[in-house]
N, C-alpha and C positions, 0 to 999 in steps of 0.2 A: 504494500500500500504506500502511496507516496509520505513522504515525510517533509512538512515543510517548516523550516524555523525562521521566526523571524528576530534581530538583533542588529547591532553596528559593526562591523567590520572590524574597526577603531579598535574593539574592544577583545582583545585576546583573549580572555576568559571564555566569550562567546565563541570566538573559533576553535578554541580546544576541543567546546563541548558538543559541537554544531559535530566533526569531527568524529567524535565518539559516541552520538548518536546515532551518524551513518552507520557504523563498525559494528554496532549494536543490534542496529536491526538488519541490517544488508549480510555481514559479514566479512566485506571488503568492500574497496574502492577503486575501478577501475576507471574513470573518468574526475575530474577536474575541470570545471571552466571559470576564471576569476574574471568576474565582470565590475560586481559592484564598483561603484568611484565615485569621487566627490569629484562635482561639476564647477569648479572656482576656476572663473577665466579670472584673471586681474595680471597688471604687471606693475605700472612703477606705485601704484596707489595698494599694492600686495604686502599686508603685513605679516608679521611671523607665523599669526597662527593662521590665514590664509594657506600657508605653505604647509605646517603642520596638518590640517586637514585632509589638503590634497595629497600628500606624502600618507598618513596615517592610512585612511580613506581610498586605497591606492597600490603604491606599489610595495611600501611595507604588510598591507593586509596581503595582497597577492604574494610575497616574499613565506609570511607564515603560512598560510595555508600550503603552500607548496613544501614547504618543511614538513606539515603535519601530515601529508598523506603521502609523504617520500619514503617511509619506510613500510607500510602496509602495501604499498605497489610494488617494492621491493620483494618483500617474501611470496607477495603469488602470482611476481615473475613478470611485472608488467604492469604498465596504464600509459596513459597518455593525460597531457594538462593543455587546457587551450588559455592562453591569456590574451584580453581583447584591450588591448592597444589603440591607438588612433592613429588617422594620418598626420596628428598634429605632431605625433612623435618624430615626422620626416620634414616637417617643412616646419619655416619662419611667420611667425603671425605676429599683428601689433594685439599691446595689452595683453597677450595671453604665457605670462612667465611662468604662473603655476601651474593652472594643466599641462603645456606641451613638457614643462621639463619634467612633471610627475611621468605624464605619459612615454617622453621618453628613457625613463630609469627603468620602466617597465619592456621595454624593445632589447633592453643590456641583460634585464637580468633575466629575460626568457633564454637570449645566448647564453647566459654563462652556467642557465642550470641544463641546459640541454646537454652540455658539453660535462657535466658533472654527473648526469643521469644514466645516459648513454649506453654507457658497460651494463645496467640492471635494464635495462629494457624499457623505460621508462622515456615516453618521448613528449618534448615540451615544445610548443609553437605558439604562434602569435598572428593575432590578426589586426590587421588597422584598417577601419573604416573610414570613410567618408561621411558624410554629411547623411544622417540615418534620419529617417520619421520614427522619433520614439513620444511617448509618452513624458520623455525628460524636461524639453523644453517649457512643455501647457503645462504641468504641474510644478514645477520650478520658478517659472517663469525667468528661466534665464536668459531667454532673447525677450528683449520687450516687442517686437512686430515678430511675430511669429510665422503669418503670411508673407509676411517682406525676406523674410531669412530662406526660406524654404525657396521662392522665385528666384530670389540670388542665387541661389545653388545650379539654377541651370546653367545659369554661364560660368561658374566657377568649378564642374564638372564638365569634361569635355565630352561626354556621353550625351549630358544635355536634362538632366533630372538627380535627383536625388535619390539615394536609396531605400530601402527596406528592411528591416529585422529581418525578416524569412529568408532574403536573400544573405546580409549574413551569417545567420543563423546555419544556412545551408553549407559551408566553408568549415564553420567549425564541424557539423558534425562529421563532414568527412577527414577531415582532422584528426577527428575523436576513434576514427574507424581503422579497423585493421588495413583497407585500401590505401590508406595514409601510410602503410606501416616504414615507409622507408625515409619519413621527414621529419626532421627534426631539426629546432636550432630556426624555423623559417621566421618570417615574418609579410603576412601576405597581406598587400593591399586591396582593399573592396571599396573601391574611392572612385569609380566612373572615369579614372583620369585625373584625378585630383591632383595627386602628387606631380603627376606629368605637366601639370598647369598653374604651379606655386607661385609663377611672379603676378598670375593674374589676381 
């Protein structure tokens, strides 16, 4: 039966036990996907705990979870971990010093556990999207024109639209899948061209 916890990321007590209740009722853990993240664009107006957040909130939460189910994947020989990244992790934006450079701590430290996993069978990847229709913005309210951000995205995707959850969605799973089984260490863009079109 599904198991669904809710808690802060932030809070490592929570992820220990989020952790042990999978192991609890499943038995093991063969998949990993770190999503969760704090959404703090800001740059020179970013204060400490701005940074903290998105750090905490991020690629330190992605950092323990990946510790805590490295060893259960270990003993039954295998998993795979998807960590969802941004394109912002590739390119230069104004104002935005805390997410892209959380998001990019997160592009390094998927290399460097892939490279650390490897030997046990354990294989870590990454994906960076693009400019997604999620739920995050209208409940957030982190763009103020919400309509206005999403028409921008045509021209600032060379496809010419914006994406879709399901579409990435669809990446990871194959990620996740034995089909994958020879990748590891990636970092796949699902950005329309995005990256390909940074100065615009």
């Amino acid at each position: 039966k599904p198991l669904i916890l809710a808690g802060d990321m932030a809070d490592e007590k929570f992820c220990r036990q989020m952790v042990a209740d999978v192991l609890k009722q499943c038995g093991r853990i063969d998949c990993l996907v770190n999503n969760a993240f704090s959404f703090i664009a800001k740059g020179l107006d970013a204060t400490r705990e701005d940074f903290e957040r998105s750090f905490n909130v991020g690629p330190f939460a992605f950092a323990l979870m990946t510790q805590l189910v490295a060893e259960p994947m270990k003993k039954q020989g295998g998993g795979a971990i998807v960590n969802v990244s941004s394109i912002s992790a590739w390119i230069a934006q104004p104002n935005r010093w805390t997410y892209n450079t959380a998001k990019g701590a997160v592009a390094q430290l998927t290399r460097c556990a892939a490279l650390d996993f490897a030997p046990d069978g354990v294989r870590v990847n990454a994906v960076a999207p693009g400019v997604v229709v999620t739920e995050l913005h209208t409940v957030t309210n982190a763009v103020a024109d919400y309509a206005a951000f999403l028409e921008r995205g045509k021209t600032t995707h060379p496809i010419g639209r914006v994406g879709t959850a399901e579409e990435v969605a669809g990446i990871i799973l194959w990620l996740l899948s034995d089909e994958a089984g020879w990748v590891t260490g990636a970092s796949m863009a699902i950005d329309g061209g995005r990256a390909l079109a940074s100065a615009r």
